[in-house]
C-alpha positions in Angstrom: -27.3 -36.1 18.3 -24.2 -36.4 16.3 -25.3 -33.9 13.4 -25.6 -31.2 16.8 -22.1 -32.3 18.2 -20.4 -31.9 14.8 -22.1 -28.0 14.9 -20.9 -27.4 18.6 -17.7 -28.6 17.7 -17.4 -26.7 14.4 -18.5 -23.4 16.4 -16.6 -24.0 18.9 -13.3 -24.0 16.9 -14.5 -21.2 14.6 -14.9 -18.9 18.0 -11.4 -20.3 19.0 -9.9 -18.7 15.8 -11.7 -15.5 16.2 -9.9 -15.1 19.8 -6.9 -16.8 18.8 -6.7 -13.6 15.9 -7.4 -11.1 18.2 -4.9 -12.2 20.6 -2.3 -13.0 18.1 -2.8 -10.1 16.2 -4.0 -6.8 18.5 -1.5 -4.9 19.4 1.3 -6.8 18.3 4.3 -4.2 16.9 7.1 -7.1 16.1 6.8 -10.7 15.6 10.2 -12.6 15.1 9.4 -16.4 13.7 13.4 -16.5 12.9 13.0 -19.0 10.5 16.0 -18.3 8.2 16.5 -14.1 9.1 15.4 -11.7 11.6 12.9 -9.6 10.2 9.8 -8.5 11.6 6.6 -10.5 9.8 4.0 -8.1 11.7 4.0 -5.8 8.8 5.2 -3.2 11.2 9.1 -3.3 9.6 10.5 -3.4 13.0 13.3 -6.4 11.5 16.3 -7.2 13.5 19.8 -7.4 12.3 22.2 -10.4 13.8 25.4 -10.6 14.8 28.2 -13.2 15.7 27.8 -16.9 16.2 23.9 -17.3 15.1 22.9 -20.4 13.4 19.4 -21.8 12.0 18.6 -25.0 13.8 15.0 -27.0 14.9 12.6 -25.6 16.6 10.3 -27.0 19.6 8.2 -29.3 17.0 11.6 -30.7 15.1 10.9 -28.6 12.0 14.1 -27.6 10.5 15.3 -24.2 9.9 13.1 -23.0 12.3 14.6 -21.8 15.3 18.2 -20.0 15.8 20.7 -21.1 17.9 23.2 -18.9 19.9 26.8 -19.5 20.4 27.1 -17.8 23.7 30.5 -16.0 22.6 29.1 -13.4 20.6 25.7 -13.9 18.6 22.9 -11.7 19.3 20.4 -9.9 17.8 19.4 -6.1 17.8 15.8 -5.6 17.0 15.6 -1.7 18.0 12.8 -0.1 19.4 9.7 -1.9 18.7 7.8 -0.3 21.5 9.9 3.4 21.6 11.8 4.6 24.1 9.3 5.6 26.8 6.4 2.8 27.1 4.3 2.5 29.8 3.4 -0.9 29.0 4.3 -3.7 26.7 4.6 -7.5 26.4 6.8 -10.1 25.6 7.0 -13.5 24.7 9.6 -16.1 23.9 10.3 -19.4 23.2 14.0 -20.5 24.3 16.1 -23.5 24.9 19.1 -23.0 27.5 22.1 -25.2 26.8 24.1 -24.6 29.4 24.5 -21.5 32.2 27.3 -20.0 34.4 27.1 -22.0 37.6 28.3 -19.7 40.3 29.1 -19.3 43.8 29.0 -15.6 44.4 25.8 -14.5 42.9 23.2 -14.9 40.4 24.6 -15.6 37.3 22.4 -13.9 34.7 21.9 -15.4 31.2 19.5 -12.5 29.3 17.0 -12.9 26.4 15.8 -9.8 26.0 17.6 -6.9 27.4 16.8 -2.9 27.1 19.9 -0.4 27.4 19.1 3.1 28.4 19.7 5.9 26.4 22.7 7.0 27.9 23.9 3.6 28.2 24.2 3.8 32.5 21.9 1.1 33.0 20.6 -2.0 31.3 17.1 -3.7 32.2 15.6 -7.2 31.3 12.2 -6.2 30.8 10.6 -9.2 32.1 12.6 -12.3 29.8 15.9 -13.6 31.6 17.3 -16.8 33.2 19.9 -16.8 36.0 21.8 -19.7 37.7 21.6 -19.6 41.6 24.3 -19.0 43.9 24.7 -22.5 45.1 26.9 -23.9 42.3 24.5 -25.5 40.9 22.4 -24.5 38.0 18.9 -24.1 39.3 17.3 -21.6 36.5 14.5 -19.7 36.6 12.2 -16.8 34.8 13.3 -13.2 36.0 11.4 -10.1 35.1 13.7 -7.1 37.0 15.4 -3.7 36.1 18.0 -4.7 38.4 16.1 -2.5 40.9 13.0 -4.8 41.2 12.9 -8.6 40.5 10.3 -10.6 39.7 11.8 -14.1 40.0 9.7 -17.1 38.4 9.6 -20.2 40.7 9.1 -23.1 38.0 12.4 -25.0 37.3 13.5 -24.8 34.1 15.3 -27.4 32.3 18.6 -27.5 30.4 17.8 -28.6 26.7 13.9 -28.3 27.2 12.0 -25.4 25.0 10.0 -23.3 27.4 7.7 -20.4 27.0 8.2 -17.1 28.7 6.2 -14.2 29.0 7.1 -10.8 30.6 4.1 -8.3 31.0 4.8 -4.7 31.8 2.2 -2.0 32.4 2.7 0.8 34.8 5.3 0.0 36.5 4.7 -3.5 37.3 6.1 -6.7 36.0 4.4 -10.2 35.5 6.2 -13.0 34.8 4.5 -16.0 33.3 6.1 -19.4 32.6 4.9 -22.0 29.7 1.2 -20.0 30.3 1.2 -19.1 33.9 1.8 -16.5 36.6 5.1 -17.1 38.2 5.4 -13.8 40.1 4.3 -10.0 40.2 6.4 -6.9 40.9 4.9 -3.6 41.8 8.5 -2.2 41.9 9.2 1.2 40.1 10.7 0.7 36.9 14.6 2.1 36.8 14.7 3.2 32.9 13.3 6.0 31.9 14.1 6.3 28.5 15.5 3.1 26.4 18.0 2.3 23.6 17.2 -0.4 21.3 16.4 -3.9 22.2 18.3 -7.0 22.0 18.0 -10.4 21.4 20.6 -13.0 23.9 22.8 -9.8 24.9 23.2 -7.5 27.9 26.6 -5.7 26.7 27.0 -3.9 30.3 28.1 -7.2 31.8 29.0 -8.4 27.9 27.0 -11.7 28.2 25.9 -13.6 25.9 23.0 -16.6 25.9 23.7 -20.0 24.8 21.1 -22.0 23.4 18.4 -21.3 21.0 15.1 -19.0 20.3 12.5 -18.8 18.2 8.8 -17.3 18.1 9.7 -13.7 19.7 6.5 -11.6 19.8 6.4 -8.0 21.6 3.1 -6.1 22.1 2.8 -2.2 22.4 0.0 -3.6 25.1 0.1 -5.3 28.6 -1.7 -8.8 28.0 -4.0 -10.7 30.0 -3.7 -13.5 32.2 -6.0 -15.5 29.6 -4.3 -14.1 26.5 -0.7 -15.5 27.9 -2.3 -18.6 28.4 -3.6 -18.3 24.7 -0.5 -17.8 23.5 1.0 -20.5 25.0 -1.6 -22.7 24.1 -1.7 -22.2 20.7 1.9 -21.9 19.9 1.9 -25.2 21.7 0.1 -27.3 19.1 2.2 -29.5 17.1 1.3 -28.0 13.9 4.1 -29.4 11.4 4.7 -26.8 7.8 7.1 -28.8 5.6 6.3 -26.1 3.1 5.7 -22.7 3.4 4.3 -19.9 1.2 6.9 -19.7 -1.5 7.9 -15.8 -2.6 5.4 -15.2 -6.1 6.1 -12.8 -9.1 3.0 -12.3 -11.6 2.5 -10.6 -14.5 0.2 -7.4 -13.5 -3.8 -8.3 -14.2 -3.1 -12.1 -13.9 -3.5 -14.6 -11.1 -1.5 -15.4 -8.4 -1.8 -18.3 -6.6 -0.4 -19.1 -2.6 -0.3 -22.1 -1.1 0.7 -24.2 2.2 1.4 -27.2 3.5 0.6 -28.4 6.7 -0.3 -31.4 9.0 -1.6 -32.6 12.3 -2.7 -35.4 14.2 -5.8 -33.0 15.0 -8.0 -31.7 12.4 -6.8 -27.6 11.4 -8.1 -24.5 9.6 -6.6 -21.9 8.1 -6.8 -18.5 7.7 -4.3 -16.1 5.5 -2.9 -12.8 6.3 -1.7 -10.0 4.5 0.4 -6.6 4.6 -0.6 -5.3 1.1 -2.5 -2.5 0.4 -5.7 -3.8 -1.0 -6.3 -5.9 2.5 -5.0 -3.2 5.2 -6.6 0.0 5.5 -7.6 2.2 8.6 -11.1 3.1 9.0 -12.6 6.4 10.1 -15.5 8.1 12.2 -16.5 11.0 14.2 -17.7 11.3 17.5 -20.6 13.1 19.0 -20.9 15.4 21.6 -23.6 17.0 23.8 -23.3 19.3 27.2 -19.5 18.0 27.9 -20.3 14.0 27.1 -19.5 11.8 24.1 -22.9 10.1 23.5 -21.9 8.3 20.5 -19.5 7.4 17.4 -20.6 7.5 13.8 -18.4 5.8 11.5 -17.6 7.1 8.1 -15.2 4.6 6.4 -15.0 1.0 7.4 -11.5 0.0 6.2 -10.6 -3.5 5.2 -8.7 -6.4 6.8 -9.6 -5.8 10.0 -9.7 -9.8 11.3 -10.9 -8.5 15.1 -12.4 -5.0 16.3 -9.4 -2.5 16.8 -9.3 -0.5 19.7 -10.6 2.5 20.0 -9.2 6.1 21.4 -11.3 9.3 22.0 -8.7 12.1 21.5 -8.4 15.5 22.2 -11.9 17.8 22.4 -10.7 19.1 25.9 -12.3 16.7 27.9 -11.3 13.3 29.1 -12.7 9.4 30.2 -14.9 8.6 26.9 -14.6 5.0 25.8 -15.9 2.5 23.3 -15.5 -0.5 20.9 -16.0 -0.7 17.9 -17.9 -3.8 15.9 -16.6 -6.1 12.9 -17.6 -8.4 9.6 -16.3 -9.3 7.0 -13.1 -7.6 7.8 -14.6 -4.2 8.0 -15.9 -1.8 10.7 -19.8 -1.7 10.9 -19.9 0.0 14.2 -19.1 1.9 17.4 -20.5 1.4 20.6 -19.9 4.2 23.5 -19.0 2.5 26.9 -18.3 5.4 28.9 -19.2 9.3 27.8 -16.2 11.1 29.6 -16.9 14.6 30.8 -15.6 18.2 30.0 -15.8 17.8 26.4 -15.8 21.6 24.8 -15.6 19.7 21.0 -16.6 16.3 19.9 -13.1 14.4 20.4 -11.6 13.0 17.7 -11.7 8.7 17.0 -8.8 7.1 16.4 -9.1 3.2 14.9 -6.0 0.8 16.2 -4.3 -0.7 12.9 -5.7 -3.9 10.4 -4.1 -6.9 11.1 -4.5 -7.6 7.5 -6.9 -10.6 7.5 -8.2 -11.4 4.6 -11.7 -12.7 4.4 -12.7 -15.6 3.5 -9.3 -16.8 2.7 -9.6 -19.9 4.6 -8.3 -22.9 2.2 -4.8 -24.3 2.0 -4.3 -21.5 -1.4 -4.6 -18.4 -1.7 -5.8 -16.9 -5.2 -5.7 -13.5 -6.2 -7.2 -12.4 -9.4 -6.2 -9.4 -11.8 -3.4 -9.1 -9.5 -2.5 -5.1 -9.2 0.2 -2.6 -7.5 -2.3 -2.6 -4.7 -1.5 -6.4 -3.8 2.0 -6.1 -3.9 3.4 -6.9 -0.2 3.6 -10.2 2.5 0.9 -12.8 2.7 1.3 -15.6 5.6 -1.3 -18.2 6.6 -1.9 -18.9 10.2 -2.7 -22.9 10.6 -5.0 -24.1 13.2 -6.2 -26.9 15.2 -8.9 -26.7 18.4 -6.0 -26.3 20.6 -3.6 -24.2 19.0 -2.1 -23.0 15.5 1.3 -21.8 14.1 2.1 -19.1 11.2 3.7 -19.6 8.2 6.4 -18.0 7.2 6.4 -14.8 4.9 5.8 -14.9 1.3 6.3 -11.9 -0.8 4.2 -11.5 -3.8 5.6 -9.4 -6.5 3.9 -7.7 -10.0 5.8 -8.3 -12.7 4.9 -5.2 -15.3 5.3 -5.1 -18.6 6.8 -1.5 -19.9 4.8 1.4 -20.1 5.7 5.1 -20.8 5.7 7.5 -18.4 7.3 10.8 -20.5 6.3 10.5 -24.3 9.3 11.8 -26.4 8.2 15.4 -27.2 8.5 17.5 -30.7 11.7 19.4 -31.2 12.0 22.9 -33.2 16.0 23.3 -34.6 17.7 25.8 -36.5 19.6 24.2 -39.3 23.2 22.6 -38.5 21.5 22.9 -34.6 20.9 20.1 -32.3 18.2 18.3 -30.8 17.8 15.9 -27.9 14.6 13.5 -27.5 13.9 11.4 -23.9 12.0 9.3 -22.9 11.0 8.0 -19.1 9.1 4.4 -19.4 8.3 2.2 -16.3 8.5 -1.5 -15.7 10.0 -4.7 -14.0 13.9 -3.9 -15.2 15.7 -4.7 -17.1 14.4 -2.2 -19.8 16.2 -2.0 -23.3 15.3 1.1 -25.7 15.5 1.4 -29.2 14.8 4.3 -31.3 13.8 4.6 -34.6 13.4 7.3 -37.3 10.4 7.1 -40.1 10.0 3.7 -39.0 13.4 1.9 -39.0 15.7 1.6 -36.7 18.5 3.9 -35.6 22.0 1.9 -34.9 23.2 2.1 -31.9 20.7 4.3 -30.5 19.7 2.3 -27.6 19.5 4.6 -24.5 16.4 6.5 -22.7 18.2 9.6 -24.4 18.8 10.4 -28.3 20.9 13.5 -29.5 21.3 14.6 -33.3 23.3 16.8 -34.3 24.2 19.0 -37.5 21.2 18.7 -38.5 19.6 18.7 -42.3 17.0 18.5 -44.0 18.0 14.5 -43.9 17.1 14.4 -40.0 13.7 15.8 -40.2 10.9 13.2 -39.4 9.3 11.3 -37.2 11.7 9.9 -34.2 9.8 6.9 -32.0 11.0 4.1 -29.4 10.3 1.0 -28.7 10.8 0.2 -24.9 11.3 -3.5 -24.1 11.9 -6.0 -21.4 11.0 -9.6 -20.3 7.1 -9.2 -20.3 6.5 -7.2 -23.5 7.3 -4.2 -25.3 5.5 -0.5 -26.2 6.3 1.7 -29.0 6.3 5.5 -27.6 4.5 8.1 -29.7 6.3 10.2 -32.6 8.6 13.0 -31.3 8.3 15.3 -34.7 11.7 17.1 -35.4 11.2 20.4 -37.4 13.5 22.8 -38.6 12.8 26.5 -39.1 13.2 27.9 -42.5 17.0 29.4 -43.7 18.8 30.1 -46.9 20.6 27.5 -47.4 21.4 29.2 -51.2 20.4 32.5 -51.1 19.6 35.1 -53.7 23.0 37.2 -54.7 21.6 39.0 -57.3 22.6 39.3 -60.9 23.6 41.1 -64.1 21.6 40.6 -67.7 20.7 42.5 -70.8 18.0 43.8 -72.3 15.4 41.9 -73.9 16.6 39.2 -72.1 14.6 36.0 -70.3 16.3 35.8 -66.4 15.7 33.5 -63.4 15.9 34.9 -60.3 16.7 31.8 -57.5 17.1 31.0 -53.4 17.4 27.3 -52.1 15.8 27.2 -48.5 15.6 24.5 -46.0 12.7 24.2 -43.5 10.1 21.9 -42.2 6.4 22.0 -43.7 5.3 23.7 -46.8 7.7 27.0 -47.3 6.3 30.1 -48.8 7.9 32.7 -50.8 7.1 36.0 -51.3 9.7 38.5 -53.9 10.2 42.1 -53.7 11.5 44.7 -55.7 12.7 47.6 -53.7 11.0 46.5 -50.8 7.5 46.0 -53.1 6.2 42.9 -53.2 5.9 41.3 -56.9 1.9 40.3 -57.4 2.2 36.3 -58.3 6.0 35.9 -57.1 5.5 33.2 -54.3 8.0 30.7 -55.5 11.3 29.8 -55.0 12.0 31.2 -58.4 11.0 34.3 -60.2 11.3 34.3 -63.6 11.5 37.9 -65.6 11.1 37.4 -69.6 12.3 39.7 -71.9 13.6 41.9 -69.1 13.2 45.7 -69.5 15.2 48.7 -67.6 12.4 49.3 -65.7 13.0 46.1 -64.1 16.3 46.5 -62.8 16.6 47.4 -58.9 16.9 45.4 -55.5 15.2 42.0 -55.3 14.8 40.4 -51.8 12.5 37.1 -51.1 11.2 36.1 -47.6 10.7 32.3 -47.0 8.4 31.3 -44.1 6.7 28.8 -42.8 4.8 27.8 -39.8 7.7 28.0 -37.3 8.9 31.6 -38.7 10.4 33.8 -41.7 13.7 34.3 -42.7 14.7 37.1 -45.1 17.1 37.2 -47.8 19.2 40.7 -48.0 18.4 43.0 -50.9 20.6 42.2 -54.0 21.1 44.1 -57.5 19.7 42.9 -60.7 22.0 44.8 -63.5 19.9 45.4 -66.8 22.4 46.4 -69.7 21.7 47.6 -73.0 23.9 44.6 -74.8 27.3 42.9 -74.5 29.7 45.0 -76.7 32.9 44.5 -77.3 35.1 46.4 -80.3 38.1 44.6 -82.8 41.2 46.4 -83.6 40.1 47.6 -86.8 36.7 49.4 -86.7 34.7 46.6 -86.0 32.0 46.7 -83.2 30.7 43.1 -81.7 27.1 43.4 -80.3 25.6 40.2 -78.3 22.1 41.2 -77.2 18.4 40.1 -78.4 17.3 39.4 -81.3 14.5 41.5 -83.0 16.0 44.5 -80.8 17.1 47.2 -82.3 20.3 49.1 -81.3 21.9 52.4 -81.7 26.1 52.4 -82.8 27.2 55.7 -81.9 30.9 57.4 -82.1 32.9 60.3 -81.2 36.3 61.3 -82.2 36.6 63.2 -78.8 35.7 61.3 -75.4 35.8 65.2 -73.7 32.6 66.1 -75.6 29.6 64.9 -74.2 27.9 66.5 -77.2 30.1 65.0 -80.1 28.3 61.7 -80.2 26.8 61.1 -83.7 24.4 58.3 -85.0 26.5 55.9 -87.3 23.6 53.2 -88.0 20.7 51.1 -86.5 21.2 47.7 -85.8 18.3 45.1 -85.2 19.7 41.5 -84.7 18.7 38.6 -86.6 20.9 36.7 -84.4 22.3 36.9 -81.1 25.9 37.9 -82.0 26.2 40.1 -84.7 29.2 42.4 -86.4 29.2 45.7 -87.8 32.0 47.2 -89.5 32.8 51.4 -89.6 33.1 51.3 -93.5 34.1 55.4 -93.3 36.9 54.9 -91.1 40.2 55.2 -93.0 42.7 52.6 -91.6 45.8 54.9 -92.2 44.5 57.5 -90.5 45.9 58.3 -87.2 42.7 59.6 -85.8 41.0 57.7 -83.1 37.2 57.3 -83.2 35.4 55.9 -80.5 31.9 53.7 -80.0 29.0 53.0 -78.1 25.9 50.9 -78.6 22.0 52.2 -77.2 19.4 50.7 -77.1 16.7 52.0 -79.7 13.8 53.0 -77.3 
């Protein structure tokens, strides 16, 4: 018989996990451990923000840290509007140690927990979570659930210096109070408030009081609980469940492991079971209903989700028709079904389904670690582990886990077209856990001092033109971006400004052009191109008459053209130049012949007689006027042709 005891007791505390989830978990839109801040560790971001004297101290089961303790002058804590302004029902739930109250012989002295302002500040409820002294002087303390217009007084003593459990219910406008687990009282009294402010934590600033003593474990529902839930609660938060260590905050590199663990203990035997907010374990699921002659007759579902721990509620919405009801089915953390309790009527259109949220449970996650493999942005977020024993369990505190990613580029450098002396800027946008460092580099080698997300150049050259790169870099690796090109379009940086020669002579025409790529040339001559003149340089041997005109070149390239202005190539017959006696200097070709002409009188166009031929044997030769008597006073003058 023992074997079948140890399997009744093993399913036994497996179904008291399953409820214990559902109860912990559904419905639940702030959850308040205090355990070293207020924020809210039910995913939902609902965090408080405290004020005045609040100090960590013990909570009910002596572990440190784990509780907050109020001064009773002025600490409190505002948690806003967990549940909106308007709810029609909610619950709370508290754990609290009074110190000491206001004893008082006039009235009730009231010492709140929570407290609820309305909007326009007239008015100020306690929502079902209070203690007040009685009128007698001395402290006799109770559990009050009231709007000031309709108590709900809990009749359970409740001792100074003791941690109790309270629980205020609210749904349609009636109260339930329930002390450590049970129902103290019931009030069918219409709620005062209308419309609420935020929520506060040991303050009811109407009367400006403050609590004294401490708090921990605040949970508030967007739901009205049950009887047997409250009792749950109580029970489970009850267990003395010791965590000397929590889950400890976790940064991994991206695609590694990361590991989570815990530390518990009890005299019982426990379990555990972690939880998550991240993405990859908290997704809503989907369906569609169906709908025949005004009924919903059933619920298909088209996406499952993930991290469902318990079957959400379910909602038939809109579809002009009202009453159709259902639940929907769960394994392995995701929905596998939806069964139809109640069809509703007057439905003109199949209504739509609405899934309540994932708690984020993540199955089979059930050791004292947590592992998480090829960890991605998708796991990023809070994990906590809820510990538990046959008669109870506690959660862990919060533990972020964090991705630590090595750079990666974002916005690649792009190519850059300039104009020369122009400027160009490259960029650069690169991802990453910070702090990132940049360093660019041109044809390979760093650039000094270039060690921004941004790099200008300016007046540029020919001596900037390349390849431009960075390298991006922080703790967990670096990536080298891809080359950012920088071209220039051609221009003259020498242009062509033309020339004069003589005949027979061997000339060079030249331009000097910058530009990126392979440049081509093409010459003309009076706007002509030159067949074969595609360089930079045009060379003209032994140049005749006929070649003298306007010479223009146009460089291009792949970015554009750019074209040099016409200039004048000169062609003279020779260099002459005459002595004082008569003596003519001819500088010109050799093997060229030249005709020496005179005239005694410049006025006669006709005058001009031959005096010789000349053909050079060198490049510089002289020729003397033999005939010309030198004590003459006649003047004679010269001119050298060419012989064509």
């Amino acid at each position: 018989m023992k074997p079948i005891l140890g399997i009744l007791a093993l399913l036994t505390l497996f179904s008291w996990s399953i409820q214990a989830q559902s109860f912990l978990t559904n419905g639940l839109v702030a959850y308040y451990p205090l355990q070293g801040n207020a924020n809210d560790s039910s995913g939902n971001g609902n965090n408080g923000t405290i004020y005045g004297g609040v100090t960590l101290t013990t909570n009910r089961f002596g572990n440190a840290n784990s509780a907050y303790s109020f001064n009773g002058t002025n600490g409190y804590i505002d948690i806003g509007q967990p549940v909106g302004s308007s709810p029609s029902q909610f619950s709370e739930s508290v754990w609290v140690k009074y110190n000491q109250l206001y004893a008082t012989t006039v009235g009730p002295q009231v010492d709140p927990i929570i407290s609820q302002r309305q909007q326009d500040g007239s008015s100020w409820a306690e929502l079902g979570i209070q203690i007040y002294s009685a009128t007698n002087g001395v402290a006799t303390l109770t559990a009050d659930a009231t709007d000031f217009y309709g108590p709900c007084s809990g009749v359970t003593q409740i001792q100074p210096n003791t941690w109790v459990f309270i629980c205020g219910v609210f749904s349609n406008n009636v109260y339930q109070i329930y002390v450590n687990g049970n129902l103290e009282n019931t009030s069918t009294a219409p709620i005062f408030l209308q419309s609420t402010d935020h929520m506060y934590l040991m303050y009811q600033a109407s009367w400006d009081d403050f609590f004294q003593g401490s708090l921990s474990d605040v949970r508030i529902y967007d739901r009205a609980l049950s009887s047997k839930e409250v009792a749950e609660i109580y029970q489970y938060q009850s267990i003395p469940i010791q965590i000397p260590q929590n889950p400890t905050n976790t940064s991994v590199l991206e695609g590694q492991s990361a590991t989570l663990s815990v530390l518990a203990s009890s005299s019982l035997p426990i379990s555990y079971q972690w939880y998550s907010s991240a993405p990859n374990y908290s997704s809503f699921a989907g369906a569609y209903a169906q709908a025949i002659s005004g009924f919903v007759y059933g619920a298909v579902v088209t996406n499952g989700g993930a991290g469902y721990g318990v079957a959400p509620s379910v909602s038939f919405l809109g579809g002009g028709g009202s009453g159709a009801a259902g639940f929907a089915t769960v394994s392995n953390g995701v929905v596998t079904g939806i069964t139809v309790t109640n069809a509703g009527a007057n439905y003109t259109s199949a209504p739509e389904v609405v899934f309540g949220p994932a708690n984020g449970f993540i199955s089979g996650a059930t050791n004292t670690t947590l592992t998480l493999s090829n960890v991605n942005a998708g796991d990023v977020g809070d994990y906590y582990v809820v510990v538990s024993s046959s008669q109870g369990g506690i959660s862990s505190s919060l533990a972020k886990l964090d991705i630590l990613f090595p750079p990666s580029i974002t916005n690649q450098p792009q190519d850059a077209e300039v104009e020369a002396y122009g400027s160009a800027l490259f960029s650069v946008s690169a991802s990453g856990t910070t702090p990132i460092s940049f360093q660019w580099t041109f044809n390979g080698t760093n650039i000094p001092n270039a060690t921004s997300d941004t790099l200008s150049i300016t007046n540029i050259t020919p001596a900037n033109l390349g390849a431009y790169a960075v390298i991006v870099t922080n703790d967990y690796g670096s990536v080298t971006s891809s080359n950012a090109n920088l071209y220039m379009y051609p221009y003259l940086e020498t242009p062509f400004s033309g020339a004069i020669t003589y005949w027979g002579q061997t000339n060079i025409l030249s331009v000097g052009a910058w530009g990126s790529g392979n440049l081509g040339y093409q010459w003309y001559l009076n706007g002509n191109a030159i067949d074969g003149a595609t360089g930079s340089t045009l060379a003209l041997p032994a140049i005749q008459f006929t070649n003298a005109g306007l010479y223009s070149v146009v460089v291009s390239s792949s970015l554009g053209s750019v074209t040099n202005t016409p200039e004048q190539v000169v062609v003279n017959p020779a260099n002459t130049a005459l002595q004082l006696c008569a003596n003519v200097v001819i500088q010109g070709t050799v093997g060229y012949t030249y005709i020496i002409e005179s005239t005694m009188n410049l006025g006669d166009t006709n005058s001009w007689v031959v005096e010789t031929n000349l053909t050079l044997t060198q490049p510089m030769e002289f020729w003397d006027d033999t005939s010309v008597d030198v004590h003459s006073n006649a003047q004679k003058y010269y001119r050298v042709l060419p012989a064509q």
